[in-house]
C-alpha positions in Angstrom: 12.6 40.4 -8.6 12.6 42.3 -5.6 10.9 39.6 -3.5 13.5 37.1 -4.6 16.4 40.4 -3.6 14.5 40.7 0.0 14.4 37.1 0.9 18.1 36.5 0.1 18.7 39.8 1.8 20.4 38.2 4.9 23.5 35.8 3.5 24.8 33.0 5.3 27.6 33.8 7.6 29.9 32.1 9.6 27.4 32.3 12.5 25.0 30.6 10.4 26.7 28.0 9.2 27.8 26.9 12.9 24.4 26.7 13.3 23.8 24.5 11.0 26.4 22.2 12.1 25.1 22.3 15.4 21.2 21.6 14.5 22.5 18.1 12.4 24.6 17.3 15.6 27.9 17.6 13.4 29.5 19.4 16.4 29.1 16.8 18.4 31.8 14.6 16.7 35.0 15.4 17.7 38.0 15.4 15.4 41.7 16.9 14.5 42.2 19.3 12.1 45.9 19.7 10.3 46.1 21.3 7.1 49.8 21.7 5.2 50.9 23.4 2.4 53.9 22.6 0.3 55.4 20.7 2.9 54.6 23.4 5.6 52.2 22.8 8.6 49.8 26.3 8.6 46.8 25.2 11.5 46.3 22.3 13.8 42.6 22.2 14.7 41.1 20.7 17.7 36.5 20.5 16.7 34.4 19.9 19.5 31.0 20.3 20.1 32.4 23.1 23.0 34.1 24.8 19.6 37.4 24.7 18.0 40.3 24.9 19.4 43.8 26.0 18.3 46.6 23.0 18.8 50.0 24.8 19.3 51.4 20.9 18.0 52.7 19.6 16.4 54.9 22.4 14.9 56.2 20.8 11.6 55.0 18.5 9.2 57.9 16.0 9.6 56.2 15.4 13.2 52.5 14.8 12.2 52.8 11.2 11.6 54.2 10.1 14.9 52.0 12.9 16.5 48.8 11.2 14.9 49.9 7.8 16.6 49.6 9.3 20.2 45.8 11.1 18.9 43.0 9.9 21.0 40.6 11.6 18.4 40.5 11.0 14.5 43.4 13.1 12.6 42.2 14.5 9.3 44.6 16.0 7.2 44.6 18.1 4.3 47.7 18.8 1.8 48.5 21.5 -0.8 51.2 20.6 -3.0 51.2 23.5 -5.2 51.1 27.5 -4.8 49.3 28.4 -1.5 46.0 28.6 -2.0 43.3 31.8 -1.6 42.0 32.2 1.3 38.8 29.3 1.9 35.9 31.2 0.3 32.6 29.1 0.0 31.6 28.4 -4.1 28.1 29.8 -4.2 27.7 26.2 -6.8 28.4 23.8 -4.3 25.6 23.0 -0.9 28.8 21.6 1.0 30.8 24.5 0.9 27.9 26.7 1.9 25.9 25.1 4.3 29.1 24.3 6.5 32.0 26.6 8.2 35.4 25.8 8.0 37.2 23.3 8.6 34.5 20.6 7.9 33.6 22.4 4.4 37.2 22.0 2.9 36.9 17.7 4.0 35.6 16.6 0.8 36.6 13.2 0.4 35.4 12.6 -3.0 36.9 15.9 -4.2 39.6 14.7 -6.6 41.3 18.3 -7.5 45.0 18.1 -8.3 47.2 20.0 -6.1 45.9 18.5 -3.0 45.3 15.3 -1.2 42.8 14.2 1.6 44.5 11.7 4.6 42.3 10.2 7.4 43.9 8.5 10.2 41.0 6.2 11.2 39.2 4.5 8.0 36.4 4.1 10.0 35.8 8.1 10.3 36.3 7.7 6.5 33.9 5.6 6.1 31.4 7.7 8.3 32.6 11.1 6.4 31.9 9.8 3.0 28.0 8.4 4.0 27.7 12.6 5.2 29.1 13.7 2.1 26.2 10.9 0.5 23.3 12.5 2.9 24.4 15.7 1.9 24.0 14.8 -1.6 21.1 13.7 -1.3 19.5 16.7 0.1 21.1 18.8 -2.4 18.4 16.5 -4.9 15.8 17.3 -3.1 16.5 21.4 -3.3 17.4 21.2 -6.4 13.5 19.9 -7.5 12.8 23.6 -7.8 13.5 27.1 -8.4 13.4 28.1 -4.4 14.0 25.8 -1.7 13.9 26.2 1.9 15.0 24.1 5.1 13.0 24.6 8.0 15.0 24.1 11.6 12.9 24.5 14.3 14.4 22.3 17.0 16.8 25.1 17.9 16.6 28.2 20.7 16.0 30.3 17.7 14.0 29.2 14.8 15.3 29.4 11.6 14.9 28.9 7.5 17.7 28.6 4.9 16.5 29.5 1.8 17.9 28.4 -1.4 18.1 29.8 -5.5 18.3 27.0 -8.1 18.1 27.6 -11.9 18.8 24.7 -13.9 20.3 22.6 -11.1 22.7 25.2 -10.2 22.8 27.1 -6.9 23.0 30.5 -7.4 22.0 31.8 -3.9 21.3 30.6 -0.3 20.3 32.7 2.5 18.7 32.7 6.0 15.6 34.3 7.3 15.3 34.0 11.5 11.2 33.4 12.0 9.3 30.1 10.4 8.6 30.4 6.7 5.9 28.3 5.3 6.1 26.9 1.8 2.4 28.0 1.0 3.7 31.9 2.1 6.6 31.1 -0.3 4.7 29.7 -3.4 2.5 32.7 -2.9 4.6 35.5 -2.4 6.8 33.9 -5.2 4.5 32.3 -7.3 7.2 29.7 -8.5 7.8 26.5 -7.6 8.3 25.8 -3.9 10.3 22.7 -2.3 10.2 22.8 1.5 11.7 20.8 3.9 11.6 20.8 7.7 14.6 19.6 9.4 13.7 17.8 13.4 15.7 16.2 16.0 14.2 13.0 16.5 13.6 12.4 19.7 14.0 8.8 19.5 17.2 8.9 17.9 19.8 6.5 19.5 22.7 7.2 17.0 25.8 8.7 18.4 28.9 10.7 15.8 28.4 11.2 12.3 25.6 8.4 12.2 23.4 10.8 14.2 24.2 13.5 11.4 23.3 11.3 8.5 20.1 10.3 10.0 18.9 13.7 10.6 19.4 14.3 6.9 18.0 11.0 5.7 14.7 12.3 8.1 15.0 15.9 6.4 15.1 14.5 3.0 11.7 12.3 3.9 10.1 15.7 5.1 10.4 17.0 1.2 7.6 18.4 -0.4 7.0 20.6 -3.9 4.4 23.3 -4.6 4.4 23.5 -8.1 4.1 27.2 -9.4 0.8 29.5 -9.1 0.3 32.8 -10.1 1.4 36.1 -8.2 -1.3 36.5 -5.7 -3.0 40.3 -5.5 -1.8 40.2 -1.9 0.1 42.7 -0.6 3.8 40.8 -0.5 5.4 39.2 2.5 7.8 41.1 3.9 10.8 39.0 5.6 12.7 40.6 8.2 15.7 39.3 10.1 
């Protein structure tokens, strides 16, 4: 118990999760942000891979729609029709929500809640959003093969492993550790079942936007591999520091 309590000892934070963006290039496509609630415009986000940027307009809702006509970049829009909600906090049960900062966390297109509706001003970004939201799926299946998971991201200035807590399908935890994990140290620290994946930039790759993104994930996914469970190991423990 306390090895599974020191490896999860360093939650994902905001920083994190903008790095995560950034090492599956989902920075790199620029979009608009506008988010309304009961008929009130609250933020107007500009995303680009230099950051996000705070649009001053438009400064009603009743001015979005011919504001979205003069956009250069795809307008996504999100609408609250019932009491404000909480402030966005991520569900520890959902990979989306976790693995990504705000806003790009609260665009779940197949997220059919009542209260709220999801508007894209390009069908074609649509389309591209929705095949993320697939890839993303898709990776969650292959974390979810066992009790700890762990993405590898080395392709970055800092090196980096997300580590993840499944029990019965269900995430319960995720957390980063800043060196290079292996998933033999895991399994034998652990002695549970390991699924390991290492996350690359292909080199090679000639995909540009949200295609890019989805390919890095497809490429992640193929990287999978399980450890099935062993016994604890007389070793002294690994000790994970930040």
């Amino acid at each position: 118990m306390n090895l599974f309590k020191n490896i999860f000892s360093h939650s994902l934070n905001t920083e994190c999760r903008y790095r995560f963006a950034s090492a599956i290039q989902l920075n790199q496509s620029p979009f608009l942000f506008c988010e309304t609630v009961l008929g009130n415009l609250v933020r107007v986000l500009e995303l680009k891979e230099e950051g996000c940027n705070l649009l001053l307009e438009p400064q009603r809702a009743e001015e979005m729609a011919s504001w979205v006509k003069t956009q250069n970049l795809p307008v996504v829009s999100l609408h609250h029709f019932e009491i404000p909600p909480q402030p966005f906090q991520p569900s520890p049960s959902s990979l989306w929500k976790v693995l990504l900062p705000f806003p790009w966390n609260a665009i779940n297109p197949e997220d059919t809640s009542k209260g709220k509706a999801l508007e894209f001003s390009d069908p074609l970004f649509e389309k591209d959003w929705r095949n993320l939201k697939n890839a993303f799926d898709s990776l969650e299946a292959e974390l979810k093969k066992s009790e700890i998971s762990a993405i590898l991201v080395k392709d970055s200035p800092c090196p980096m492993t997300f580590v993840f807590h499944y029990v019965r399908g269900r995430l319960m935890n995720a957390g980063i550790q800043a060196e290079v994990l292996s998933a033999e140290a895991l399994q034998k620290s652990l002695g549970t079942s390991v699924t390991f994946l290492e996350m690359k930039n292909p080199k090679e790759l000639n995909l540009l936007g949200l295609n890019a993104s989805c390919e890095i994930l497809r490429k992640t996914c193929e990287s999978s591999r399980t450890l099935l469970p062993v016994a604890l190991s007389s070793d002294p423990p690994i000790h994970f520091e930040l």
